[in-house]
ZAZALO-153396 format. One record per residue (C-alpha): x, y, z; residue in three letters. Coordinates in steps of 0.05 Angstrom, whole numbers, plus 5000, padded with zeros to 4 digits. Layout:
% residues N
(node (X, Y, Z), ala)
...
***
This chain:
% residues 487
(node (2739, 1646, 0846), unk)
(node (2731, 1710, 0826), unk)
(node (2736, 1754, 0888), unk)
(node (2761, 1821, 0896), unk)
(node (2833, 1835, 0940), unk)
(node (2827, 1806, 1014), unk)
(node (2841, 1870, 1050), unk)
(node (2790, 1855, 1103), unk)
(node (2823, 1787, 1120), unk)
(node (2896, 1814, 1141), unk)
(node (2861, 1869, 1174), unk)
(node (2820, 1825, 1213), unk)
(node (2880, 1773, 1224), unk)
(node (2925, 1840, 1244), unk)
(node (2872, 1865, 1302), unk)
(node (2862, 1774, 1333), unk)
(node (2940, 1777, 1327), unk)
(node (2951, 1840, 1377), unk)
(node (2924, 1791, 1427), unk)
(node (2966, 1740, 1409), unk)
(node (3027, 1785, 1418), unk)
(node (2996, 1802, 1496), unk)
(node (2993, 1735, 1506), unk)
(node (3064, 1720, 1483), unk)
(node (3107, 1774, 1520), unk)
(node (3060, 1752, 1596), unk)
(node (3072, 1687, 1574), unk)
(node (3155, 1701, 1565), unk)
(node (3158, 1742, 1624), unk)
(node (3190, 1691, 1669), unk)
(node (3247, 1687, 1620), unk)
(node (3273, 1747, 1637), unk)
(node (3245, 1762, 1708), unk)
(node (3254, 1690, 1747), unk)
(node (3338, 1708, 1740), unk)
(node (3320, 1774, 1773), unk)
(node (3284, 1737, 1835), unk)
(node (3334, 1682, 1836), unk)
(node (3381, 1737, 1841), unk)
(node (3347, 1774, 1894), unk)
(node (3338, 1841, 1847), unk)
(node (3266, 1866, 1874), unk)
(node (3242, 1872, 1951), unk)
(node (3211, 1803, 1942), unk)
(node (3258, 1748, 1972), unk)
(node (3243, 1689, 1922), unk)
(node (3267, 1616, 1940), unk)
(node (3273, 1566, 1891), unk)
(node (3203, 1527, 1903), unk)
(node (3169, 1600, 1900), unk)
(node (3203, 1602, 1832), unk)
(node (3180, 1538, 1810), unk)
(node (3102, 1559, 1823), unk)
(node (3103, 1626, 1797), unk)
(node (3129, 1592, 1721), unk)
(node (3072, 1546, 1730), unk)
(node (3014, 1568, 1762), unk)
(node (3000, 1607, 1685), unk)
(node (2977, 1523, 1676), unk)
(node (2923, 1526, 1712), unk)
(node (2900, 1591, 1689), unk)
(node (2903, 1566, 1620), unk)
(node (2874, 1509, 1633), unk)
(node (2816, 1562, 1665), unk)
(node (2820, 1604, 1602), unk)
(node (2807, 1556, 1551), unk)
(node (2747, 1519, 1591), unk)
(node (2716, 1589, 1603), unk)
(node (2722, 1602, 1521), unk)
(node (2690, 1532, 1505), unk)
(node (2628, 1562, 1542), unk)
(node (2632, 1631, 1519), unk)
(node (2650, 1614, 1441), unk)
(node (2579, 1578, 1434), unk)
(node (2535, 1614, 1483), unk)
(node (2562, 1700, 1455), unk)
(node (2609, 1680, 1392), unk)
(node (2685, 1683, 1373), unk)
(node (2687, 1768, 1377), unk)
(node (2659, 1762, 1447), unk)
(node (2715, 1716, 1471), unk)
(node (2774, 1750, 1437), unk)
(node (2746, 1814, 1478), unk)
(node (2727, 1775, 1541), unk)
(node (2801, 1753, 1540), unk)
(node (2829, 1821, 1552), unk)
(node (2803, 1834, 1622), unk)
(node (2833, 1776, 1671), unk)
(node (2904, 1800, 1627), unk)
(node (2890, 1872, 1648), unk)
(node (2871, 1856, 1723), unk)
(node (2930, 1803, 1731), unk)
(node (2986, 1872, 1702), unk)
(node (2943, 1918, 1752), unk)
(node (2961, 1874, 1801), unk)
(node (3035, 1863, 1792), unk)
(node (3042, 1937, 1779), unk)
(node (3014, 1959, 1843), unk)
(node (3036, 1902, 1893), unk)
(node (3098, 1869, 1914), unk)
(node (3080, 1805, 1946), unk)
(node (3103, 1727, 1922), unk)
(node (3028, 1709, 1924), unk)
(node (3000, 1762, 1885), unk)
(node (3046, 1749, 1826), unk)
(node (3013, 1674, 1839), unk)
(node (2944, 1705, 1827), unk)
(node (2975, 1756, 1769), unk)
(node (3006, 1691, 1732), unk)
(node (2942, 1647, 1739), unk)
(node (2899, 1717, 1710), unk)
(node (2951, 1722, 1651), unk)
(node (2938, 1649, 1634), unk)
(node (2871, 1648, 1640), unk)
(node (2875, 1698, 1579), unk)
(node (2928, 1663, 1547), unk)
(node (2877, 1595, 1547), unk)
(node (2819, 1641, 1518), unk)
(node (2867, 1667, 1465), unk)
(node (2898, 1602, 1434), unk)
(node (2841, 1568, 1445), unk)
(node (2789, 1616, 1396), unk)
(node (2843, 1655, 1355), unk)
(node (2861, 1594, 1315), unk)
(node (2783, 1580, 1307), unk)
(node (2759, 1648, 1289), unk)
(node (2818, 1657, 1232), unk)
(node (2797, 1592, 1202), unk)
(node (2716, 1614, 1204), unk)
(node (2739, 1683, 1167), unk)
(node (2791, 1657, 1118), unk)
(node (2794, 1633, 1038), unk)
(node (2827, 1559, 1041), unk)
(node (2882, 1582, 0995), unk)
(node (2907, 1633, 1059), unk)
(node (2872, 1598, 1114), unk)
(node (2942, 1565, 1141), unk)
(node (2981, 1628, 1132), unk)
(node (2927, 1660, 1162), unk)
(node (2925, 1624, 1221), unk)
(node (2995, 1614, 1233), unk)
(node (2998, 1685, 1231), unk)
(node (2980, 1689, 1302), unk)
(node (3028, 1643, 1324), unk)
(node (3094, 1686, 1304), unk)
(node (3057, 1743, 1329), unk)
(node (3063, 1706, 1394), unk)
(node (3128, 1703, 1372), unk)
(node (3133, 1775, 1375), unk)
(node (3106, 1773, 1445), unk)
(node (3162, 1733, 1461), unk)
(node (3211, 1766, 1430), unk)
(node (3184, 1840, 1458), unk)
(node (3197, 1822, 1531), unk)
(node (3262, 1782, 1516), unk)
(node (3296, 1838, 1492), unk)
(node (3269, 1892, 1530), unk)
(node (3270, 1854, 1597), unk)
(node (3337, 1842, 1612), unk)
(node (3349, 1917, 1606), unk)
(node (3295, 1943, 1646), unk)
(node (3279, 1933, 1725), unk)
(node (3218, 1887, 1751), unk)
(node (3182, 1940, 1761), unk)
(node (3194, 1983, 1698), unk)
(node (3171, 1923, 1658), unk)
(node (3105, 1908, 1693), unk)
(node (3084, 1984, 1677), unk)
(node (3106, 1974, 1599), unk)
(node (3065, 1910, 1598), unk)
(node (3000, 1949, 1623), unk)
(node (2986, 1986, 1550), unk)
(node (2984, 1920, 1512), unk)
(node (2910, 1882, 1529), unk)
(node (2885, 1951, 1522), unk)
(node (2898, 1956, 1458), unk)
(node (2885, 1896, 1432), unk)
(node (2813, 1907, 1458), unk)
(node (2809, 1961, 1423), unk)
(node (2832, 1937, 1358), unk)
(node (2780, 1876, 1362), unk)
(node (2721, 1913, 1373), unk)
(node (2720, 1934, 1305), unk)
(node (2728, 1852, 1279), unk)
(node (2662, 1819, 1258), unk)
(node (2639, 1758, 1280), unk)
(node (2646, 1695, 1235), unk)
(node (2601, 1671, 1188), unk)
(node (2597, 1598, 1218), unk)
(node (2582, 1630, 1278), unk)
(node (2524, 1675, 1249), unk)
(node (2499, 1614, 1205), unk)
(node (2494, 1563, 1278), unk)
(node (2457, 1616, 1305), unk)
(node (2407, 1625, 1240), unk)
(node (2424, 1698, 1224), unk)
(node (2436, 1689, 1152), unk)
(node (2430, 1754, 1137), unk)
(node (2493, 1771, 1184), unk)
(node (2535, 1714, 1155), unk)
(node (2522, 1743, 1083), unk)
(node (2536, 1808, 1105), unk)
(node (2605, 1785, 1133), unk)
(node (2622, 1743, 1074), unk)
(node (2617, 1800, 1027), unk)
(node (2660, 1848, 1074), unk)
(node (2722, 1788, 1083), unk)
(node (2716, 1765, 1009), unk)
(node (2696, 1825, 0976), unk)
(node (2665, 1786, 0911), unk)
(node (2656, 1815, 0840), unk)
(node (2601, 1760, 0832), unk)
(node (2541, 1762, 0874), unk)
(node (2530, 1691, 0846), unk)
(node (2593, 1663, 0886), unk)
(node (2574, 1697, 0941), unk)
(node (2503, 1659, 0948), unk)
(node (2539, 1593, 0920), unk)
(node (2586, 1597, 0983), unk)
(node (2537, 1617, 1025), unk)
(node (2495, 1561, 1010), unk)
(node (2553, 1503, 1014), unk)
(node (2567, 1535, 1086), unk)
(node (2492, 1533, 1107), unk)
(node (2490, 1458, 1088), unk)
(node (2558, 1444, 1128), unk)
(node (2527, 1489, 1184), unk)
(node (2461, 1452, 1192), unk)
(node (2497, 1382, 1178), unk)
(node (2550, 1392, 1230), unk)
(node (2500, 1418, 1291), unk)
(node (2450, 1354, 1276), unk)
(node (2498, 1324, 1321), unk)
(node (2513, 1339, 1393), unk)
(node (2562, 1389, 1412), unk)
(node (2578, 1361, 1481), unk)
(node (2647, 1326, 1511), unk)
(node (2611, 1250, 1508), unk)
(node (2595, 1261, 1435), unk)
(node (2676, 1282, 1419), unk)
(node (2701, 1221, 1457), unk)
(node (2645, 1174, 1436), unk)
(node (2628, 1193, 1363), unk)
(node (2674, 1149, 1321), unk)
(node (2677, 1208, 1260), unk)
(node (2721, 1247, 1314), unk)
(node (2772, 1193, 1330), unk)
(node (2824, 1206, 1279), unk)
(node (2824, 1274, 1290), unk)
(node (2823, 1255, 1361), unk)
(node (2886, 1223, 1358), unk)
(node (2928, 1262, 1312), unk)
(node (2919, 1328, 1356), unk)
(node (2927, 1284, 1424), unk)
(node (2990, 1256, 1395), unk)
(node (3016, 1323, 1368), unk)
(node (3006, 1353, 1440), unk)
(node (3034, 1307, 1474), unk)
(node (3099, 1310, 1437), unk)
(node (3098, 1376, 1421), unk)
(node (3102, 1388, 1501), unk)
(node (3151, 1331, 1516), unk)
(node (3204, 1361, 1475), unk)
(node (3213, 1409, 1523), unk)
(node (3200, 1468, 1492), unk)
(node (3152, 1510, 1539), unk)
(node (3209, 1491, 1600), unk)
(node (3272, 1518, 1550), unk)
(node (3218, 1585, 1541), unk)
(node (3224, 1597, 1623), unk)
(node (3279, 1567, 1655), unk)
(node (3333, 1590, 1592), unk)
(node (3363, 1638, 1644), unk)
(node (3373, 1587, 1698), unk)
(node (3394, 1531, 1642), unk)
(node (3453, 1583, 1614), unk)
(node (3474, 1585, 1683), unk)
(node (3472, 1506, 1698), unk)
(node (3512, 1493, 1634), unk)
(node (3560, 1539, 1647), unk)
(node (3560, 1571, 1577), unk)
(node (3603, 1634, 1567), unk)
(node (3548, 1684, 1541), unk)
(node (3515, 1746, 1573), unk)
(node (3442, 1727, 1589), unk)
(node (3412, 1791, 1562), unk)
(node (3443, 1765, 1490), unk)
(node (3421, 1698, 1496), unk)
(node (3350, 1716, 1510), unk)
(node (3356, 1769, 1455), unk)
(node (3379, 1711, 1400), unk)
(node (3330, 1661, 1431), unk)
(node (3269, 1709, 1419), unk)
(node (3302, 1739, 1347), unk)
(node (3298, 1675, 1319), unk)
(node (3228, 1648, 1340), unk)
(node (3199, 1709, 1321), unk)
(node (3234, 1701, 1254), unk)
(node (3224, 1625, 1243), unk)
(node (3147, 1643, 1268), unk)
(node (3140, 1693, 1203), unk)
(node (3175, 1643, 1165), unk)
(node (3125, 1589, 1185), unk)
(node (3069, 1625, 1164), unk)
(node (3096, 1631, 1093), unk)
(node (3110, 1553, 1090), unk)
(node (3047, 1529, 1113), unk)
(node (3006, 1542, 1053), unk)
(node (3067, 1527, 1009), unk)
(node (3106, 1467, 1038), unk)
(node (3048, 1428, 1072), unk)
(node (3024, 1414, 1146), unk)
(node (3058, 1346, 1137), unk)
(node (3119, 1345, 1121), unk)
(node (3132, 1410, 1170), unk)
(node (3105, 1368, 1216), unk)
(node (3147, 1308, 1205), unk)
(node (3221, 1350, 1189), unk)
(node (3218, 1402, 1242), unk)
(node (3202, 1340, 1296), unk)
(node (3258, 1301, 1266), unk)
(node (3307, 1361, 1255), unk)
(node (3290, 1378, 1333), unk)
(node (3299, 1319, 1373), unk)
(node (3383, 1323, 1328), unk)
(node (3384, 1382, 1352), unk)
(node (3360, 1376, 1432), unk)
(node (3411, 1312, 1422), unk)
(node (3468, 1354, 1408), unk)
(node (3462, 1401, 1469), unk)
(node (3446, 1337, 1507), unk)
(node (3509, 1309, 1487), unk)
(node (3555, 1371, 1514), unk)
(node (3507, 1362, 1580), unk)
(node (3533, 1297, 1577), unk)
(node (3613, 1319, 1571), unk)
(node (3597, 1361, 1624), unk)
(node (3554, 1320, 1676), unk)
(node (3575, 1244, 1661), unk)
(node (3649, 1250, 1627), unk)
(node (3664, 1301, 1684), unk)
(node (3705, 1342, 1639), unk)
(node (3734, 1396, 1663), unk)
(node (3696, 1480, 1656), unk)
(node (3754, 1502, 1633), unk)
(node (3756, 1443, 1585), unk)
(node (3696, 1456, 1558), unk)
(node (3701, 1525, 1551), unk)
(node (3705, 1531, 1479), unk)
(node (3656, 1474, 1466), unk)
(node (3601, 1520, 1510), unk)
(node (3569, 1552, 1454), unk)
(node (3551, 1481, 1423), unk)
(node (3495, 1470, 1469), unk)
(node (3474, 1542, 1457), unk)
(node (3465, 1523, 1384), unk)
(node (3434, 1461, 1404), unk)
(node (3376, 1500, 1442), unk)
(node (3370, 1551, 1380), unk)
(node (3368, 1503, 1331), unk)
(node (3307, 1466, 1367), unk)
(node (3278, 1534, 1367), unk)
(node (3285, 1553, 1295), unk)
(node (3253, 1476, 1274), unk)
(node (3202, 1464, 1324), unk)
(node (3172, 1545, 1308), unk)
(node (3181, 1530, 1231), unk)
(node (3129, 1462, 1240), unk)
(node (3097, 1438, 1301), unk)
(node (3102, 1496, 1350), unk)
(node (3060, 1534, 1301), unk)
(node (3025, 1472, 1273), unk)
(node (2993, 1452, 1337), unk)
(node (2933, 1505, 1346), unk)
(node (2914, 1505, 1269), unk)
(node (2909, 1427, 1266), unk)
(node (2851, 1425, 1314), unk)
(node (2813, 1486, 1280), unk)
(node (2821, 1445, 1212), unk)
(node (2798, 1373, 1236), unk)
(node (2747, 1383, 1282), unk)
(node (2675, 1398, 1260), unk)
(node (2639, 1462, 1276), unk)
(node (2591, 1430, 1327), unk)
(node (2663, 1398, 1371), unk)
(node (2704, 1444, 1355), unk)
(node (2710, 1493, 1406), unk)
(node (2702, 1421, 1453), unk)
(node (2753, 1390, 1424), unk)
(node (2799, 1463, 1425), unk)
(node (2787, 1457, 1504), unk)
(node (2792, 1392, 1513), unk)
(node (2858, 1384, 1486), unk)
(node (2887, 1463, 1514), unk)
(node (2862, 1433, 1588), unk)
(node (2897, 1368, 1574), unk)
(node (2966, 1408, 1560), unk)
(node (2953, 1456, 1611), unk)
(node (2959, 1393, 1663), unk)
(node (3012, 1366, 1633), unk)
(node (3050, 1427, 1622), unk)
(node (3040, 1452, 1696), unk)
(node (3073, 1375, 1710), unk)
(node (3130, 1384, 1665), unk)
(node (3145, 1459, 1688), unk)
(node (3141, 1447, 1766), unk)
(node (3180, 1376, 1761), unk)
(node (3235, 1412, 1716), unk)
(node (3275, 1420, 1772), unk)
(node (3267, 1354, 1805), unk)
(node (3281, 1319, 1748), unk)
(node (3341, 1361, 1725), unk)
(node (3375, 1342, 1805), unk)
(node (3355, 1277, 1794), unk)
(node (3374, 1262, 1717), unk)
(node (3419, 1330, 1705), unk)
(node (3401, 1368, 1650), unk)
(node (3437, 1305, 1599), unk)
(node (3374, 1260, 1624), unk)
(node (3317, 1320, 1613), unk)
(node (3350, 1332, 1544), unk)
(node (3366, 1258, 1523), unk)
(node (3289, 1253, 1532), unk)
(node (3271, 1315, 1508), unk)
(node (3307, 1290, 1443), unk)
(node (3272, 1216, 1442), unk)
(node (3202, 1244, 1444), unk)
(node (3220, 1298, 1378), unk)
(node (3246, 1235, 1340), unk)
(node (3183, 1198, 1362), unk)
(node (3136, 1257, 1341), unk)
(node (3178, 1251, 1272), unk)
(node (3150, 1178, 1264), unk)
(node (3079, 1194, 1292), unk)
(node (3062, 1249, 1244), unk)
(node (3087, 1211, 1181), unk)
(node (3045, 1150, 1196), unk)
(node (2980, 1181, 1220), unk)
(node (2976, 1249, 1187), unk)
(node (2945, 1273, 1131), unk)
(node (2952, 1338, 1091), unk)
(node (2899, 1385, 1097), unk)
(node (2940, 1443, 1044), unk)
(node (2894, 1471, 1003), unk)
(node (2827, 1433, 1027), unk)
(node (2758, 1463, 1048), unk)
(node (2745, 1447, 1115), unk)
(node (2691, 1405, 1085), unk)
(node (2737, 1369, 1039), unk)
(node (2782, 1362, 1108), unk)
(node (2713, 1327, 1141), unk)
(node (2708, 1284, 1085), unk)
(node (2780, 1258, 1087), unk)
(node (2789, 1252, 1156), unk)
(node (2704, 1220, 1174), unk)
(node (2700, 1175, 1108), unk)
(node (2641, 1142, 1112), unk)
(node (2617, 1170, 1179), unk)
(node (2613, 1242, 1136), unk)
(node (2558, 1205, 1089), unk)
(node (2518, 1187, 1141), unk)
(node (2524, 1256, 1171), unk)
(node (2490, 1277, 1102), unk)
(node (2441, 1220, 1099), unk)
(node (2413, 1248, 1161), unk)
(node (2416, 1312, 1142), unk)
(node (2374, 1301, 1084), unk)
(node (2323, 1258, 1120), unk)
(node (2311, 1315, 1172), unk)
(node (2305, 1371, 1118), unk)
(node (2248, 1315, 1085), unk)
(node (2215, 1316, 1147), unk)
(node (2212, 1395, 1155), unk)
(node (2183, 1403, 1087), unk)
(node (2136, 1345, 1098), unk)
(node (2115, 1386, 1151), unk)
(node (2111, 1452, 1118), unk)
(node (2157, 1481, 1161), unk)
(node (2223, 1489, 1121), unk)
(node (2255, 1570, 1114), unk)
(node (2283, 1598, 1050), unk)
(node (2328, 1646, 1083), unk)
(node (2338, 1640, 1159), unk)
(node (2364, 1577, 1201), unk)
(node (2341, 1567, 1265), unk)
(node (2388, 1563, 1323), unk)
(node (2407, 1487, 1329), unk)
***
């Protein structure tokens, strides 16, 4: 293909991935603030179920977020949900900069997530609308280590800084991310379902900046037949969970969520502070969250680089395997500690082992299916269910991360922290065998080519139809040279 440089793509991809690092550092904030209410270091006094809500109410919220963007996606496009995001994140920081009260940090968490849900949920979508196929998973991983960043960001600065110090640092960062994306454009797929050709040629010259104006039409053409093919059908939830041409894709992102949740990766994220104190490991807190956040930013850059290279698969199926050794190896100094009764000072020297059994997990789950798991979806779905199916599945881990966040505590009295991790480490050798029997590899592919893979036979009946209604239109006299109409 002979296109000029893709300038306009990493810009674009820069300004989407600001708001992925907003999301990020409100999303790491507990990290480093719940040890400064469990330690009774603001005016609040915190108790231990108050702790337990304020990591996750952000569920609901996202869960809020990403049902709001399936509505606002189809009804004012991508652009006006990456900008739409920005405000609940800027009222929630208002709030906790400007009030001292348990419940308002409630209402501030449930506001950050309901931008965090509108974030993940149309960033990996829009990136895969504006990208080449040959960058599209680099692309959209991109956003992911940016989260990364986030992460990182309020890890290291956190520790150092008061409660309230923090919440007036975080205040700058939706603001500017707003600003950034109000220059984006919106995508062509977008432009296309809502018949403005015009637009969507416009667009596709500024992103791929083509030396042929040949290509150009050629590409623009193949997309307007994928457009009009994919919106013959239904767009609604029945049609995703009815439609047999969704049901593979259905079940490969289901079973990716669900594992990628039950190895325990969003409970390490906010309760590392109060874990480094359970296990009794010998390390300043302020250096362990800085490490923790170094290295998922790093493995999150370094993810982006392998995605294209390596293949969705077998990061998918190594970094599950490689992380349920790895949650097994802290689990087995929790279970030195907690069953074998061996003695602190015993185990002193031993304490950094489950340190490097928690880092470890880190480093493999952000190098594969941390990252993996919000460009899958964007890649398997159609345009007509994908922003749906985005929601459907981003609600579905909202509840079930909201369940594994606020019965992290229960279950660690109940089971000790060798039972969470023993099953934190089952379910990443699980997701290992999951992802090498039922996923494909999508490196490289069209997300036409990724249709036809993944629908078979259900894709040529899609195109049967297709063809039959654009008979029909011309019987009629009806068809259009240049414009589709809104479907």
């Amino acid at each position: 293909m002979s296109q000029g440089n893709r300038k306009a793509q990493y810009l674009v991809t820069f300004a989407v991935c600001l708001a992925s690092v907003t999301t990020g550092v409100s999303l790491s904030w507990t990290t480093p603030v719940l040890p400064k209410l469990s330690d009774n270091e603001t005016s609040m006094h915190i108790t231990k179920g108050e702790i337990s809500w304020i990591a996750a109410i952000g569920s609901p919220g996202f869960m809020a977020g990403s049902l709001a963007s399936r509505f606002v996606s189809d009804r004012f496009g991508r652009r006006a949900t990456i900008l739409g995001s920005a405000v609940p994140v800027i009222l929630g920081t208002i709030l906790v900069v400007l009030f001292s009260n348990v419940w308002l940090l409630y209402l501030t968490r449930f506001l950050w997530g309901i931008g965090t849900g509108m974030v993940v949920t149309i960033s990996t979508i829009y990136l895969a609308e504006i990208s080449d196929k040959e960058i599209r998973g680099a692309l959209s991983v991109s956003s992911r280590f940016m989260f990364n960043l986030g992460n990182f960001l309020v890890m290291a600065v956190g520790p150092f800084v008061s409660f309230y110090t923090l919440n007036y640092m975080l205040l700058a960062l939706p603001i500017m991310y707003f600003i950034a994306c109000w220059f984006i454009p919106e995508t062509p797929y977008y432009s296309l379902k809502e018949g403005k050709v015009d637009q969507a040629r416009k667009v596709l010259m500024k992103l791929r900046n083509y030396s042929d104006e040949k290509e150009l039409e050629d590409e623009l053409t193949l997309m307007r037949q994928d457009v009009k093919k994919e919106t013959l059908r239904s767009g609604s939830l029945k049609e995703l969970l009815t439609g047999k041409q969704y049901r593979r894709a259905l079940v490969i992102c289901a079973g990716i969520k669900i594992t990628q949740m039950l190895t325990g990766s969003i409970v390490i994220q906010h309760y590392l502070g109060l874990i480094m104190k359970d296990s009794k490991i010998q390390m300043d807190l302020p250096t362990a969250f800085i490490i923790f956040g170094a290295v998922r930013f790093i493995s999150g850059v370094m993810s982006s680089l392998l995605a294209d290279r390596v293949g969705r698969r077998p990061l998918l199926i190594y970094s599950y395997v490689g992380t349920g050794l790895s949650l097994g190896l802290a689990g087995a100094y929790f279970f030195c500690l907690e069953v074998l009764l061996f003695s602190e000072e015993k185990l002193a020297p031993y304490g950094i082992i489950a340190f490097v059994g928690i880092i470890l997990s880190v480093i493999l789950s952000t190098l594969g299916f941390n990252s993996l798991i919000y460009l899958l979806p964007a890649e398997l779905f159609p345009l007509n269910v994908k922003s749906v199916a985005m929601t459907t599945l981003n609600i579905f881990g909202g509840f079930s991360n909201f369940g594994i966040i606020k019965l992290y505590q229960q279950g660690r009295d109940w089971l000790g922290l060798f039972g969470v991790f023993t099953i934190f480490a089952s379910v990443g050798l699980a997701g290992g065998v999951f992802s090498y029997f039922f996923v494909p590899e999508t490196k490289g592919k069209s997300l036409r080519e990724i249709l036809v893979l993944l629908q078979g036979s259900a894709y040529d009946e899609a195109a049967e139809n297709l063809n039959k209604a654009t008979r029909e239109v011309d019987v009629n006299g009806e068809s259009e040279a240049t414009e589709l109409k809104p479907v």
